[in-house]
C-alpha positions in Angstrom: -5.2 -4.1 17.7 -2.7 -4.2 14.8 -3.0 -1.7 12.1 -3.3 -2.6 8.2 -0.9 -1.4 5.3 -3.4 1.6 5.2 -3.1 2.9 8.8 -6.2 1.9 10.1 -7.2 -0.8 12.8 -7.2 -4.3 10.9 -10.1 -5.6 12.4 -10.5 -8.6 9.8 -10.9 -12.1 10.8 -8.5 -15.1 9.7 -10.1 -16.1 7.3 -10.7 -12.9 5.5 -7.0 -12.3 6.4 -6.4 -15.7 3.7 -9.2 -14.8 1.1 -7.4 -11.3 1.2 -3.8 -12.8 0.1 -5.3 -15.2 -2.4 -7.1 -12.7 -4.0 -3.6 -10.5 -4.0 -2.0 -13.2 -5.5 -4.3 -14.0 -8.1 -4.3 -10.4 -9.0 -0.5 -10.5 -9.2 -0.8 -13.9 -11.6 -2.8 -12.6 -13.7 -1.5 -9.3 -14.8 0.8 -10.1 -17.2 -1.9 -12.1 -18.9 -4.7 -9.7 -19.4 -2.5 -8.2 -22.5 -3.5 -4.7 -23.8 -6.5 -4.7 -22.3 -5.2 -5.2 -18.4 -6.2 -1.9 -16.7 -10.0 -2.7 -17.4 -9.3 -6.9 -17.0 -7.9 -5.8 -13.8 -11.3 -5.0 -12.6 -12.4 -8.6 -11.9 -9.8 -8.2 -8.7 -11.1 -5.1 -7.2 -13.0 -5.7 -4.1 -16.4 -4.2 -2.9 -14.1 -1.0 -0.3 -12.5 0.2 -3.8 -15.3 0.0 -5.3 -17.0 1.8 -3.1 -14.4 4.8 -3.0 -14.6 5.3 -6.3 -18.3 5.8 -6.1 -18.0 7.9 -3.2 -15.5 10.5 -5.1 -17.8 10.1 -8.5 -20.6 11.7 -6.2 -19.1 14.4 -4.5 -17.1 15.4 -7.8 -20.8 16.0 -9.1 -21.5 18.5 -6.5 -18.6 21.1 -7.4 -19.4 21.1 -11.2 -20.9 24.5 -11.4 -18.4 25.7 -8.4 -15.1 27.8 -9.5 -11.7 26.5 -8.1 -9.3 24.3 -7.9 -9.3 20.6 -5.8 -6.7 20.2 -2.8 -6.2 17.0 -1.0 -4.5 17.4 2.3 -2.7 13.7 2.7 -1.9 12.2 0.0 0.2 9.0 0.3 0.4 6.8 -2.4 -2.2 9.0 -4.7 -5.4 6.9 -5.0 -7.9 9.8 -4.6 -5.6 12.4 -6.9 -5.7 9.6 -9.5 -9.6 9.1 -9.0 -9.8 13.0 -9.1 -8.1 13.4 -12.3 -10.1 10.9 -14.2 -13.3 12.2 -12.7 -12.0 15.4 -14.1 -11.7 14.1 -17.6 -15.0 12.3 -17.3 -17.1 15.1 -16.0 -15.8 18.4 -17.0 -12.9 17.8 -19.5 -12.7 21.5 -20.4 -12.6 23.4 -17.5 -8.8 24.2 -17.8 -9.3 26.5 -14.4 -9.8 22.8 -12.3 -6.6 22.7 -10.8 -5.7 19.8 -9.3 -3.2 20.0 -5.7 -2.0 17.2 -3.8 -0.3 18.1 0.1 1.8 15.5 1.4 5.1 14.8 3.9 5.4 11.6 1.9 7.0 10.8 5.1 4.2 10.2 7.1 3.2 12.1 10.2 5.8 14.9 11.3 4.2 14.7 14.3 1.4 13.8 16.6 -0.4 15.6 19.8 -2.0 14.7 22.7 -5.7 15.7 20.6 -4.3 12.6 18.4 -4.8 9.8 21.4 -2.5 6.7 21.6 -3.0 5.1 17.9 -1.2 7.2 15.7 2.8 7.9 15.7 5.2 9.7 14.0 6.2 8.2 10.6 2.9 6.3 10.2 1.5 6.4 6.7 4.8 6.6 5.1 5.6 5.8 1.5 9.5 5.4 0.4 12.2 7.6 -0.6 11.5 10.4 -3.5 8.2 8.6 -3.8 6.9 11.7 -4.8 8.8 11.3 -8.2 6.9 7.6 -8.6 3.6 9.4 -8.0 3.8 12.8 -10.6 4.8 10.3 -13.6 1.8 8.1 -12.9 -1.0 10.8 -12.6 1.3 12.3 -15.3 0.1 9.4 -17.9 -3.5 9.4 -15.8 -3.9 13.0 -17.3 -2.5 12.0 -20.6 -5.7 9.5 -21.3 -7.9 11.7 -19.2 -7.4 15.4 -21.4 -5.6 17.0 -23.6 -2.3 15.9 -23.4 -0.5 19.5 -24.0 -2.1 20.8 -20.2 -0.5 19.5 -17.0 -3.3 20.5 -14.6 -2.2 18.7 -11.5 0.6 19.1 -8.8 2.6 18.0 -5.8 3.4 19.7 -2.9 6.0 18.0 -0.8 5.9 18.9 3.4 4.4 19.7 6.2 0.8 21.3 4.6 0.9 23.3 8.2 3.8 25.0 6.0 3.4 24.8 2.9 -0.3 25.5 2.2 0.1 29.0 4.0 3.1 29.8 0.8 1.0 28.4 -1.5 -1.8 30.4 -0.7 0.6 33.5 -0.7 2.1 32.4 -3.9 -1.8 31.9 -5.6 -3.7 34.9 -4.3 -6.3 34.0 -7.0 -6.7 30.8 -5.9 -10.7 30.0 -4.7 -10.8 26.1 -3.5 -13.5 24.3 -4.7 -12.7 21.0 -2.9 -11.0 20.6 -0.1 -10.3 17.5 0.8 -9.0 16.1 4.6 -7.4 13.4 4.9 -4.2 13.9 7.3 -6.0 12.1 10.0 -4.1 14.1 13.1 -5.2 17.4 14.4 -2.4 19.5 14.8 -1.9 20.2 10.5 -5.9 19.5 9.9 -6.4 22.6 12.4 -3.5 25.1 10.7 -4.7 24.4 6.9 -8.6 24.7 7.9 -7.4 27.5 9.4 -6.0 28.5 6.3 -7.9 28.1 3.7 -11.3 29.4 5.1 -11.1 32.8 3.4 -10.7 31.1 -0.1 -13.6 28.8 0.0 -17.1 30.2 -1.2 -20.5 29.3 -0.5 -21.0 25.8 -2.0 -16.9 24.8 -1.7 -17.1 21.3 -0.7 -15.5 20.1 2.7 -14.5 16.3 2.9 -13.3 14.4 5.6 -11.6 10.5 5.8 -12.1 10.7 9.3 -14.7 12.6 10.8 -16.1 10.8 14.3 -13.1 8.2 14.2 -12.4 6.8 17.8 -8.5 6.1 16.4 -7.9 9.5 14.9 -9.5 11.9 17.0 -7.5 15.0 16.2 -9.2 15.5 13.0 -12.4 15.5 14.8 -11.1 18.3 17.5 -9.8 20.0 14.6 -13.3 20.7 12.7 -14.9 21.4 15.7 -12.4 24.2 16.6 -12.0 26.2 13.5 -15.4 25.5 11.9 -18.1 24.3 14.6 -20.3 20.9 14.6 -23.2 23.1 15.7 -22.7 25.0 12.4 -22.2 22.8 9.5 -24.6 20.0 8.2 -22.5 16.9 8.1 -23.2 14.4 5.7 -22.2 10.7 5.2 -21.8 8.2 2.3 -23.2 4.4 3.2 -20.1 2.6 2.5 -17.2 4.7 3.8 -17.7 5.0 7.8 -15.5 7.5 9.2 -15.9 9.8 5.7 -18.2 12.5 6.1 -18.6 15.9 4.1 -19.9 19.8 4.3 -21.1 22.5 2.0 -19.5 25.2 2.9 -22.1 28.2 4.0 -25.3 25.4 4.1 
C-alpha cells in the first residue's frame, strides 16, 4: 500500500484518486478569481476530512476554556492544526494573553524510527523543505494578526527533535502548566520521552490528544501511551469523523 502526501496509507480508489486532482485543479483555477474575498470563496473547495478537522479542534478547544496553560503540538509539519489553534484562539477566548501557543517539530521528518514503529514508517517521512520553518512563522504570523491584537505574538516554533528540545524548554519555562497537549509525531520513541516529560506540568482537566491512537501503521504512538500513562487508567475518547484521533482528560 502506497502512502499519500500526508503519510498515511492511501487507500482511495481510482476514481476518487481522479475526482481528487479535478477538484485540486479547480481549486488552483479559481483562486486568482475569487478577488478580496478568496480565503472564505475558497471554501466551496474544501472537502468533507477538512472539514471535519476543523470541527474536531473547535470541540476539544471548548474543553480547556476554563483550564490555565499554554497549547503544545508535538508534530507539526506544514502547520494546519497551529493555524486552526490560533484562530480558535481568537474566536473563543481572544483575551487570555497567558494562551500560549507552541509548535515542536524536526521539519525534517522522522529522526528516526524503532522496532515499537513496525515496517510503515521511515526516517525522513513527513518531511517539509528546507528552512520551511521560516514559511510557516510568517503565515501564522498574519493568522494572529486577523485573529488578536496585532501588538502580541503569542505563538512559537521550536525546531528539533521534541525528545530534546521539550526537556530545555521545560527547563527554560518552569512556569509553564500545559493545557493541551497535543500528539501527533506518530512514532514511539519521541511520543514516549515528551509524555514522559511533560506529565508533572499537566493538571487535572489538561487535555491529552492523540492523531493516532489504535493505528495498525503507527503503532509506536500506541506503545508509547500505554507505557508512560496506562490504557487501564485513562478514559479514551473518540470524535466520529477522525479514526485513529482519540483524546484524554488528564486525572478523569
Amino acid at each position: 500500500m502506497k502512502k499519500s502526501t500526508g503519510g498515511e496509507p492511501n487507500a482511495r480508489t481510482d476514481l476518487e484518486e481522479q475526482n481528487d486532482r479535478a477538484l485540486f485543479e479547480l481549486a488552483q483555477s479559481m483562486l486568482p478569481k475569487y478577488g478580496s474575498q478568496w480565503n472564505v470563496h475558497s471554501l466551496v473547495t474544501l472537502k468533507r476530512q477538512a472539514i471535519s478537522r476543523v470541527v474536531y479542534y473547535y470541540e476539544l478547544y471548548q474543553k480547556i476554556i476554563h483550564v490555565p496553560g499554554m497549547i503544545c503540538e508535538f508534530g507539526v509539519q506544514w502547520g494546519a492544526t497551529l493555524n486552526l489553534l490560533i484562530n480558535l484562539r481568537g474566536m473563543l477566548e481572544p483575551n487570555n494573553y497567558s494562551r500560549l501557543i507552541y509548535g515542536f517539530d524536526t521539519f525534517a521528518g522522522f529522526a528516526s524510527v524503532t522496532h515499537q514503529d513496525g515496517t510503515y514508517a521511515a526516517p525522513g517521512d513527513l518531511r517539509t523543505f528546507d528552512n520551511y520553518e521560516t514559511t510557516l512563522e510568517a503565515l501564522l504570523r498574519l493568522q494572529e494578526f486577523f485573529s488578536r491584537p496585532s501588538h502580541f505574538k503569542n505563538f512559537s516554533l521550536i525546531k528539533g527533535d521534541a525528545a530534546s528540545t521539550v526537556p530545555r524548554w521545560l527547563e527554560e519555562n518552569p512556569h509553564a502548566i500545559v493545557a493541551m497537549a497535543i500528539f501527533d509525531m506518530d512514532v514511539y520513541a519521541p511520543t514516549k520521552e515528551v509524555l514522559k516529560a511533560i506529565l508533572p506540568r499537566l493538571t487535572k482537566g489538561s487535555l491529552l490528544v492523540f492523531d493516532e491512537l489504535n493505528c495498525p501503521y503507527y503503532p509506536g504512538e500506541t506503545i508509547a501511551v500505554s507505557e508512560i500513562l496506562g490504557l487501564n487508567n485513562i478514559a479514551l475518547k473518540r470524535f466520529p469523523n477522525q479514526p485513529y484521533c482519540a483524546w484524554a482528560v488528564f486525572g478523569e
